[in-house]
N, C-alpha and C positions, 0 to 999 in steps of 0.2 A: 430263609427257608425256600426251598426251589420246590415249586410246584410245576408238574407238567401235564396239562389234562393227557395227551397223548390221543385216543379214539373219543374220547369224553365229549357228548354235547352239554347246552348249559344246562339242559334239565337234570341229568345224571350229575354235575357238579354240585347243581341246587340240590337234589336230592340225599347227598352224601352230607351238604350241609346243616339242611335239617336233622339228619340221623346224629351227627355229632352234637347239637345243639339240644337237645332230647333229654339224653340222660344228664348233661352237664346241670341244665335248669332243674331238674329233678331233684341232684343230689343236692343243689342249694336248698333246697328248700326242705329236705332230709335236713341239712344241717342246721337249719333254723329252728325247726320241731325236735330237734335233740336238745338245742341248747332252753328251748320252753319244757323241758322235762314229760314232753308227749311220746316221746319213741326212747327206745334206753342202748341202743346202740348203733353204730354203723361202720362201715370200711368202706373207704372213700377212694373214690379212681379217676378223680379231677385233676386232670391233665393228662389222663393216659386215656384219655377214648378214642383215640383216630385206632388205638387198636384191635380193640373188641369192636369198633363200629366197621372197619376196613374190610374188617375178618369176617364177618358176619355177614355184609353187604357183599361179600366175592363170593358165598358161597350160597347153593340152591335151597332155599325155605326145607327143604326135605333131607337136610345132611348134617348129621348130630354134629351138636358143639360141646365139650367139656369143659366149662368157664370159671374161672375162678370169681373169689368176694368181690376182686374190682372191676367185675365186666360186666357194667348194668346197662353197657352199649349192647350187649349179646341180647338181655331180654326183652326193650326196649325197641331191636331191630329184629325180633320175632313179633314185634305187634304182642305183647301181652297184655292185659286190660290193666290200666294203670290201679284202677280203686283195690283189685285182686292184690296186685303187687305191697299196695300202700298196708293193706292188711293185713297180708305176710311180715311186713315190715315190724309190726304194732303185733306180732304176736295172735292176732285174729284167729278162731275156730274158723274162717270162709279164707282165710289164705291158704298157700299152696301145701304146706306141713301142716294144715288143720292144726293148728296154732302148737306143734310143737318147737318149732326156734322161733328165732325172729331176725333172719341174716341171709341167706346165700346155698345155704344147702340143703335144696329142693332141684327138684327134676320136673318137667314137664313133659310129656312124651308127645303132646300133640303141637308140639310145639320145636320138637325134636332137641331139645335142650337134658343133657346129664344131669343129675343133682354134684355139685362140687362135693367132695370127701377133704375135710379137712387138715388133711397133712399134705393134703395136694398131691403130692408123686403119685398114688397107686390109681387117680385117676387117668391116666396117660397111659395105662394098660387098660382100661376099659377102651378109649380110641382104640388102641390094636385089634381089642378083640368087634368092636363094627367094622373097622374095615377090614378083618378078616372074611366077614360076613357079606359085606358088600366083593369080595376078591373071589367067593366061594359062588354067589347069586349071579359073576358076571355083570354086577351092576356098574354103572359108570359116576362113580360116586366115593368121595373122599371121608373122612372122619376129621376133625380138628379137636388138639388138647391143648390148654392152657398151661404155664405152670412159670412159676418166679424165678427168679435168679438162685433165691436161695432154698426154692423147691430141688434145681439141679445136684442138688449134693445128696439127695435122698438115692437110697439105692433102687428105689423103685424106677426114677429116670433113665437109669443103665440098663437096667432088667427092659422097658418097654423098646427103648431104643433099639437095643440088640435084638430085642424079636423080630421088631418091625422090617430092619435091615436083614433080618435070616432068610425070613419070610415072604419079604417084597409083598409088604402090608401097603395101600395108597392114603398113607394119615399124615396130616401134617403137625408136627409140633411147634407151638410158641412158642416162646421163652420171652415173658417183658421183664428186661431186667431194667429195675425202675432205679438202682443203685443199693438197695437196703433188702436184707431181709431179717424182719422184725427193727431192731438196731445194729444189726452188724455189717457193716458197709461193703461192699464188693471186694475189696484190697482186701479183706480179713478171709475172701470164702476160696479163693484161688488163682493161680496164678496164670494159666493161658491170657492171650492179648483178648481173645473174645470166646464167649463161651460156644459160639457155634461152633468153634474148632472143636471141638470134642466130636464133632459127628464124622471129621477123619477118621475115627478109631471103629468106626464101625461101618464105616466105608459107606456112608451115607452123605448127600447131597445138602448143603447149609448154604446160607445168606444173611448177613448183618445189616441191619437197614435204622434208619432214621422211624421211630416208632411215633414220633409228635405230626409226621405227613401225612394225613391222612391218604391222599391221592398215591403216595411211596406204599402204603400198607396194603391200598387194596389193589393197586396193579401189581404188586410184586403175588400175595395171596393169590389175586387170581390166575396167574400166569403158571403161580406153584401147581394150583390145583388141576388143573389141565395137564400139565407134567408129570404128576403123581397118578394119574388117569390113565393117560395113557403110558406111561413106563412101569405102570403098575409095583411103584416102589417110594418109601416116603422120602420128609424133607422136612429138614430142620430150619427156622426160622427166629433169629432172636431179635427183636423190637428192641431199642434203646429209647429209655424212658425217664421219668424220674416219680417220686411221689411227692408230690406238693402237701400231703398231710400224714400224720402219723399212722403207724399200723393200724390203729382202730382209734377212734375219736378222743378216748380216755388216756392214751398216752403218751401223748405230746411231739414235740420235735425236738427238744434242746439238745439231745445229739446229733443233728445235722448242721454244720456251717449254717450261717446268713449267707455266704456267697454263693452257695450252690441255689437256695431257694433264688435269688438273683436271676442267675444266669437263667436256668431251667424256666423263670419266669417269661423272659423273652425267646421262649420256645413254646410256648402256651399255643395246642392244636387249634383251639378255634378261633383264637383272635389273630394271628399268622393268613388262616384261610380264609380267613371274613377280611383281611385284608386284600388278599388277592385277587379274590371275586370281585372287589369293588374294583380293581383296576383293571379288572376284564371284561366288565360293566355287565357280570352276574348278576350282581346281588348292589342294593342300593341300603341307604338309611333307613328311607320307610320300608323298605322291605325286609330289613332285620327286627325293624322295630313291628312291626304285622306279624312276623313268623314270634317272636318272643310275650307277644299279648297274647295270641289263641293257643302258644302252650302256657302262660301265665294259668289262663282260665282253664286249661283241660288240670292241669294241676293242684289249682284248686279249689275244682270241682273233684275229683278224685280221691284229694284229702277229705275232704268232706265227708263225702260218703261211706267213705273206710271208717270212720271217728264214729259213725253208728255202731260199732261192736261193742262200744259202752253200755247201750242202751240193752241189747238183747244178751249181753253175756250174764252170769250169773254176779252177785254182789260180791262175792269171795272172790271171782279171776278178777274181777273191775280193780275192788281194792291189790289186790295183788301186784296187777300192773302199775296203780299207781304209785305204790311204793319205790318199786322198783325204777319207774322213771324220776319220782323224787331224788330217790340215792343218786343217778346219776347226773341233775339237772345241779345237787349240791358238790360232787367231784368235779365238775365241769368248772362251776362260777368258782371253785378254791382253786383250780389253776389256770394262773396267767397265762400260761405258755399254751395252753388251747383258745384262748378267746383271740382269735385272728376274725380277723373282719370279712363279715358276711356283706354276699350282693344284694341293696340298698331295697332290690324291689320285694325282698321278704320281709325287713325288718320290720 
């Protein structure tokens, strides 16, 4: 993997590399309270974070993001209070849906974060309609929308797209196409060489990039964002990725090759850049091992505290919940093909 700091000093390196190392320790340890039957679901984006953290870190604290289930680098790099988040997670009345889900689609407004819409497409017209707003105020200020490979076939993609380009709206669209959407592999959803190409047809500006680089995601991001500023017109952007874990926790991989989990393994964003760093004499042993103890403890101190909504919830949502994470902690241990091996520091 070729990394190029390019204007980057080692602090800005460091700091991108804490961002990615963030939610990765997170979701582990998400994964470990799933499989102890404490939390009853998740969607997992372990090994796609160089690009919700890239995305996130190029653009200004004050410029909405429309993120999909795998971009726990987006709220993680708005600084959100982790115990909040842990609660949301668990269904909590004091998380962010006052405990109406327990997943990804919630909004934060002080935080300038969409709530994700679960079909994904029709939120990539809410981006249109902010940076219309930001294009009407004269602000100097972008919108970004998330959306899958297999979100692109939604007619709502076409529908935003085309506005944006009518319009000379300044948003940029994502596209991480991680290979799958739900189980049906890329080859099955169309046939262009890359789906950026589609943004020909609408006479809109695209780029294909390496989505496991962190340093590739957010110099190219930021360079977009600037362009879309001042050209006051968007830009399509599609990350190449992969999913190292099933659509959602409960069902499995056994339709992906071994050899893709292979390959894609040795593209893994953080262990690539924690490579590099060492040989740029960023970042050291003890210094990965110091940055992963004080978020060990910020994490679980955070679960912790979250794990009190047992105590003040009423004995009907208590039991409720715990059924509910029973059911799944027993579909978990009946399939093989989900018990892939967790990092050692949870078990």
């Amino acid at each position: 993997m070729d990394f190029q700091r390019r204007d980057l000093g080692n602090e800005q390196l460091l700091h991108l590399y804490r961002h990615l190392l963030w939610p990765r320790m997170i979701e582990e340890k998400m994964l470990v309270l799933l499989r102890q039957g404490r939390i009853s679901k998740w969607f997992s984006g372990i090994g796609q974070e160089a690009i919700s953290v890239g995305a996130t870190q190029a653009l200004r604290p004050d410029e909405w993001i429309m993120p999909l289930h795998r971009n726990l680098g987006v709220f993680t790099g708005r600084d959100m209070p982790l115990a909040r988040l842990f609660k949301q997670w668990q269904g909590s009345g004091d998380g962010y849906s006052a405990g109406r889900e327990r997943s990804f689609h919630f909004g934060a407004p002080e935080h300038h974060i969409c709530g994700m819409i679960s079909h994904l497409g029709p939120q990539l017209a809410i981006a249109d309609g902010v940076a219309l707003a930001h294009k009407l105020r004269k602000e100097d200020k972008v919108s970004l929308a998330f959306t899958g490979d297999g979100g692109t076939s939604e007619g709502d993609f076409h529908e935003a797209l085309n506005t944006a380009a009518v319009w000379d709206l300044p948003v940029i669209f994502i596209i991480e196409n991680n290979g799958y959407g739900l189980s049906t592999p890329v080859r099955e959803q169309y046939r262009c060489a890359q789906l950026a190409d589609r943004a020909r047809g609408y006479g809109m500006e695209s780029v294909t990039i390496d989505g496991n680089n962190i340093l590739t995601v957010y110099d190219t991001i930021r360079g977009v964002r600037e362009w879309c500023i001042k050209e006051q017109k968007p830009f399509l952007i599609e990350c190449m990725t992969f999913r190292m874990r099933g659509h959602e926790e409960a069902s499995g991989t056994k339709y992906v090759p071994p050899a893709l989990f292979e390959e894609w393994a040795s593209k893994d964003p953080i262990a690539n850049y924690e490579r590099w760093l060492k040989a740029e004499g960023v970042l050291t042993t003890a210094l990965i091992e110091e940055i992963r103890d004080e978020y060990r403890k910020k994490i679980q101190a955070g679960s912790n505290r979250s794990f009190d909504m047992f105590v003040k919830n009423s004995e009907a949502q208590t039991l409720a919940r715990k059924h509910t994470a029973a059911m799944m902690k027993k579909r978990l241990d009946n399939n093989e093909d989900l018990a892939q091996k967790l990092t050692p520091e949870w078990e």
